[in-house]
C-alpha positions in Angstrom: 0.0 0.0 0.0 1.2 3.6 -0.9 2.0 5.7 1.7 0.8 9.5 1.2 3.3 11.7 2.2 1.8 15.3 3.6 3.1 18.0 2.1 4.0 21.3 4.3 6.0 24.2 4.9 8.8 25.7 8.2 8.9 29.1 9.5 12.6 29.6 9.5 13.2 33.4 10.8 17.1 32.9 11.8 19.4 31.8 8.9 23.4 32.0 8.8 25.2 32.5 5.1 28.7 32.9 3.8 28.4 35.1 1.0 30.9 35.5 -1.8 31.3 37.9 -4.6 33.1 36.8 -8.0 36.6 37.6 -8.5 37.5 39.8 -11.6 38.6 38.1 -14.5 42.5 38.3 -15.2 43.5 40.5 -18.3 45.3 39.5 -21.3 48.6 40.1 -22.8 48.0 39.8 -26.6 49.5 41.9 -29.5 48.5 41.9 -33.0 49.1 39.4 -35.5 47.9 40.8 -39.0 49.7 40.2 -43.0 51.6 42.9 -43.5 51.7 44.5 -40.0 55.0 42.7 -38.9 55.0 45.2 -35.4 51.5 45.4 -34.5 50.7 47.1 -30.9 49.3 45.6 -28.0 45.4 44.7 -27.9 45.5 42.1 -25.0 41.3 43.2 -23.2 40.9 43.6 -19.6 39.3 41.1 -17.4 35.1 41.3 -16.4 34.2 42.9 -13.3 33.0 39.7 -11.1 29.5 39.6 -10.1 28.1 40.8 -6.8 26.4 39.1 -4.0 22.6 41.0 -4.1 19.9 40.9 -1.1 16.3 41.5 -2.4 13.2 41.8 -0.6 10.6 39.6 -1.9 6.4 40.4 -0.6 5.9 36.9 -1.5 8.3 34.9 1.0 7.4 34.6 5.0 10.1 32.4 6.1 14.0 31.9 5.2 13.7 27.9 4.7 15.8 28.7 1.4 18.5 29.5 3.9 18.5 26.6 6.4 20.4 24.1 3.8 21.7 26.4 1.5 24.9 28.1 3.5 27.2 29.4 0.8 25.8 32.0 -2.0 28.4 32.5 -4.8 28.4 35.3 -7.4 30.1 34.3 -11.2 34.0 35.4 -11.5 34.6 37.9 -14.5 35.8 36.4 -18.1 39.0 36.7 -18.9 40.4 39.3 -21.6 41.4 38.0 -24.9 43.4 39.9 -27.5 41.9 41.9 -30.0 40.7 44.5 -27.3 38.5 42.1 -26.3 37.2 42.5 -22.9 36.1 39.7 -20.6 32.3 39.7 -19.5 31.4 40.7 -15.9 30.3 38.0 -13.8 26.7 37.3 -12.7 25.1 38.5 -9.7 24.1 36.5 -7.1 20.7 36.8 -5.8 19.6 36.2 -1.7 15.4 36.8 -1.8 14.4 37.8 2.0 10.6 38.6 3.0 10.4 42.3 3.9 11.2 42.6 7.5 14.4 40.7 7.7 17.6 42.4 9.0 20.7 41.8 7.7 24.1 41.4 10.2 27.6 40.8 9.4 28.1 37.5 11.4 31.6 38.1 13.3 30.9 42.0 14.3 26.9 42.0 14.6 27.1 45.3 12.4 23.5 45.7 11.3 24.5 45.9 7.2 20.5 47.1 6.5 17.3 46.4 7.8 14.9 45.7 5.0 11.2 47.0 5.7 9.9 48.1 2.5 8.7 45.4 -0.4 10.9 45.8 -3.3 14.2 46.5 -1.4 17.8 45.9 -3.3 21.4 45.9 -1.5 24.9 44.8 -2.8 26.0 43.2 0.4 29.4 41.9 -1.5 31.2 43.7 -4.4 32.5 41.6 -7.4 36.3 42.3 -7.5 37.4 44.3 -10.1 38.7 43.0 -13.8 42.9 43.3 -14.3 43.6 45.2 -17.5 45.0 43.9 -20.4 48.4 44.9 -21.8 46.5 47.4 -23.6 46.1 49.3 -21.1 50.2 49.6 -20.3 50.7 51.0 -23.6 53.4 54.3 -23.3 55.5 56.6 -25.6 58.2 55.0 -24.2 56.9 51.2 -23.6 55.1 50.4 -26.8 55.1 47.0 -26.4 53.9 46.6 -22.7 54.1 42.7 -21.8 52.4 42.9 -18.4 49.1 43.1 -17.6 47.1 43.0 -14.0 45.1 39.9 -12.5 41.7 40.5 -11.2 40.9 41.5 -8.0 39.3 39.1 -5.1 35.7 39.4 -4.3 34.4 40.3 -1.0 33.7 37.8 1.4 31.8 37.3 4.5 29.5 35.9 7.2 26.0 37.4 7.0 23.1 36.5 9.6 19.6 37.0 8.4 17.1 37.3 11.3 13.7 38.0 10.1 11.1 40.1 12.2 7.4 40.7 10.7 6.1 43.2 10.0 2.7 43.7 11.2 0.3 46.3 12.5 -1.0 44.8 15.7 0.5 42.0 17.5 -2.0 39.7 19.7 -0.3 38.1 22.7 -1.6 35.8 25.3 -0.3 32.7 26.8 -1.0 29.4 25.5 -4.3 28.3 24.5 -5.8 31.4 25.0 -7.5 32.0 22.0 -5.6 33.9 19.6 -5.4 31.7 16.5 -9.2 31.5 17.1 -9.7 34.9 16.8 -7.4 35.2 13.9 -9.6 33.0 11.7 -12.4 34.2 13.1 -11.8 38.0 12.2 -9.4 37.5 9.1 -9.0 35.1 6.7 -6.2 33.5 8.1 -6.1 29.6 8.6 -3.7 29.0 11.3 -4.3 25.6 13.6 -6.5 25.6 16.0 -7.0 22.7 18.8 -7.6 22.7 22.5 -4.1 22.3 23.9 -1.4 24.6 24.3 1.1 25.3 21.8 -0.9 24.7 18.9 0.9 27.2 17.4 4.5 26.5 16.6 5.0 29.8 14.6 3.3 33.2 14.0 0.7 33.6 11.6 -0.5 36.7 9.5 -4.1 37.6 9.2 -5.3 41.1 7.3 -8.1 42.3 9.4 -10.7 44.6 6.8 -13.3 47.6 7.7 -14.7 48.6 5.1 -12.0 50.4 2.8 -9.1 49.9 5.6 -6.8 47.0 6.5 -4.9 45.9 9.3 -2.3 42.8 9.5 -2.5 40.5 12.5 0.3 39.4 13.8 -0.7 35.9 15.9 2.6 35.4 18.1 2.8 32.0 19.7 2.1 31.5 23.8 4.0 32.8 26.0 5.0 31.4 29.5 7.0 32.4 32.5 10.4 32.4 31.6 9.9 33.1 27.4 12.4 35.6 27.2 14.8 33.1 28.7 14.3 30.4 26.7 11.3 28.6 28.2 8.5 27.0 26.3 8.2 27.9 22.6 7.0 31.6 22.7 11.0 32.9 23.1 11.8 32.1 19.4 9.3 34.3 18.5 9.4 37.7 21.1 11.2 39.3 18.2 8.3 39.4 16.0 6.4 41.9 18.1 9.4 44.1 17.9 7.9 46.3 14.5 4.0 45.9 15.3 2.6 49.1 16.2 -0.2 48.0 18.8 -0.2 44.8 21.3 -3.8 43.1 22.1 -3.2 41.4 25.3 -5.5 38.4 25.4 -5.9 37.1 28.7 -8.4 34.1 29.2 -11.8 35.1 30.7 -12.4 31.4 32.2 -9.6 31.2 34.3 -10.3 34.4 36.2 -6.7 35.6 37.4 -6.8 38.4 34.9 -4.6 40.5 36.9 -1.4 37.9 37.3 -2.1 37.1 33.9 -1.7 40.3 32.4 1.8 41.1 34.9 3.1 37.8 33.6 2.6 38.8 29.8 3.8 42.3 30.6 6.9 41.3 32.5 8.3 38.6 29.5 7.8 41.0 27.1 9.5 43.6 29.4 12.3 41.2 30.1 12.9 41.4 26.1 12.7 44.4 25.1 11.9 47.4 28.2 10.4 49.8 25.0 7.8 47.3 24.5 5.5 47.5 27.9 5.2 51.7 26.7 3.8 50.2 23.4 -0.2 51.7 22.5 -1.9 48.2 23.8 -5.2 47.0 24.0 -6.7 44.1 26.7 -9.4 41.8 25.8 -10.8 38.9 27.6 -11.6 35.5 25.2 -13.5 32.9 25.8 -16.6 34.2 27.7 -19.1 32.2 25.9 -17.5 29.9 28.6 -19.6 32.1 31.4 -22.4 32.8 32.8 -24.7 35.8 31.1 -24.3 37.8 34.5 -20.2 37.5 34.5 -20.1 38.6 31.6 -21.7 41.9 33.0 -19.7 42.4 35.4 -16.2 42.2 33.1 -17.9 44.7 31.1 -18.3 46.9 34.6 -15.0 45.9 35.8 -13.1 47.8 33.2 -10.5 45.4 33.0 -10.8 44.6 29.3 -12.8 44.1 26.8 -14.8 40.8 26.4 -15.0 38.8 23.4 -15.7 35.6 22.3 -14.4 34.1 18.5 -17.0 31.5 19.1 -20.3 33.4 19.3 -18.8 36.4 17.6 -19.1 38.9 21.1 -17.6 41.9 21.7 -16.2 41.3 18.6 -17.6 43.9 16.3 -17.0 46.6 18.8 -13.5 45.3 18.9 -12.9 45.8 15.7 -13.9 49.2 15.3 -11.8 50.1 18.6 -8.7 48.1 17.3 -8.7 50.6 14.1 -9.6 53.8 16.2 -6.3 52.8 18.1 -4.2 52.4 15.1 -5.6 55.6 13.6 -5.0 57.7 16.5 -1.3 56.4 16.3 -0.9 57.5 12.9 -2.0 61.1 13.1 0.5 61.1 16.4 3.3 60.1 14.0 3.2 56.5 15.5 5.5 58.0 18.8 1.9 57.6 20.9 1.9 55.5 24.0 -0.4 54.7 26.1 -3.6 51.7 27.6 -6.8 51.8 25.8 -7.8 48.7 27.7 
């Protein structure tokens, strides 16, 4: 019997490359060999320019799997030069494709060589070396018959670290299990998995949220647990990813009650990683209240605490919504430097 095998795909967000650009071709020492022309003059062509090592931004990629095998990117070396002033062709390019969001490092000094945010980005992150000339070139008054000519320069080389960050507009934290990939398909048209155990999500997942004739992405970041920022459970790989969304929803899960501790312990991981973050425009909702009684409900709604929801029925989650784009709007006309809790 056949065996299916099930097709899928990794989020890979941390990839390590040695990159190198072509050499330049060597020139040539030629001189011309015609009837009748018994001292013909030099014509030995210069070498090609190698190619260069090229870092493109691509809307369509999400991950750097390309990356995880494939360590070593090589540009072409430059053609030789060949007599009859003919010069040697410049190497070809060598292309890395990166999603937007994805910031580039020289490995051995951490030197941040450019962060790539916008969708069609392009960087020469290693320069072809340059083609030797030909003996051509050497020609003088004096020296009319130059014999020498140069060899082609090295490429660069080098370490690169890509570590990719996404770029969303709002960020949705909670811990495991809380509800958040629920609410993504709910709201967006996002598919990530959803079962009733923690850690159903191994990496985040991108929704676009629509009102009308605005958008949103939604950025579902995978649970977090005491001790995240530290390496615990599975939510540390993925801190970084809240690092370029402009609001955090805090979801905090309405039938365990503790909403208080539960909202400290999210606060304080994400504090431990990066201080900026807890000073980050945030939102607090509560999920899950279809799990309560009608007059519990009530009182979250009294209780100021956050706002309740529930991806199941569909409450609270209009109003949501509409105050999850208010919040991003007000951002904007502040020049996206506002703080502040509109829980």
């Amino acid at each position: 019997m056949r065996r299916r095998v099930k097709a899928f795909s990794q989020f890979i967000d941390l990839a390590e490359l040695e990159v190198i650009a072509g050499d330049g071709g060597n020139g040539c020492v030629s001189f011309r060999r015609e009837k009748y022309v018994p001292k013909g003059g030099p014509d030995g062509g210069d070498g090609g320019n190698g190619g260069d090592v090229v870092v493109k931004t691509d809307p369509h990629l999400y991950t750097l799997l390309d990356y995880k095998y494939r360590r070593v990117i090589r540009a072409g070396r430059g053609v030789h030069g060949k007599g009859k002033d003919r010069y040697g062709k410049r190497g070809l390019d060598a292309g890395i494709r990166i999603p937007p969001g994805t910031v580039v490092r020289d490995a051995s000094s951490g030197e941040i060589l450019h962060d790539f945010k916008g969708e069609h980005e392009e960087v020469v992150i290693a320069l072809g070396g340059k083609g030797g000339r030909g003996n051509a070139a050497f020609a003088t008054s004096t020296d009319r018959a130059p014999r020498k000519s140069e060899e082609g320069a090295p490429g660069e080389r080098r370490r690169i670290s890509l570590e990719l960050k996404l770029i969303a507009d709002v960020g949705i934290i909670g811990k495991p299990n809380a509800g958040k990939s629920t609410l993504l398909r709910k709201i967006t048209a996002a598919r990530p998995k959803v079962a009733a155990y923690p850690f159903t999500t191994l990496t985040p997942k991108l929704g676009v949220l629509r009102l009308h004739d605005r958008s949103l992405v939604l950025a579902d970041i995978p649970g977090l647990i005491e001790g995240a920022h530290s390496g615990r459970g599975l939510g540390h790989e993925f801190l970084r990813h809240i690092e370029r969304t402009r609001v955090l929803v805090y979801m905090l899960d309405a039938a365990l009650g503790d909403y208080d501790s539960e909202l400290l312990d999210l606060r304080q991981e994400i504090s431990l990683h990066d201080a900026d973050l807890v000073d980050r425009p945030h939102m607090v909702i509560l999920s899950k209240v279809d799990l309560l009684p009608e007059a519990d409900i009530e009182l979250l709604e009294r209780g100021g605490i956050g706002m309740p929801i529930s991806a199941i029925t569909g409450y609270g989650l209009r109003e949501f919504v509409v105050r999850l784009f208010d919040l991003v709007d007000s951002i904007s006309e502040e020049g996206d430097d506002g703080g502040g809790d509109d829980s």
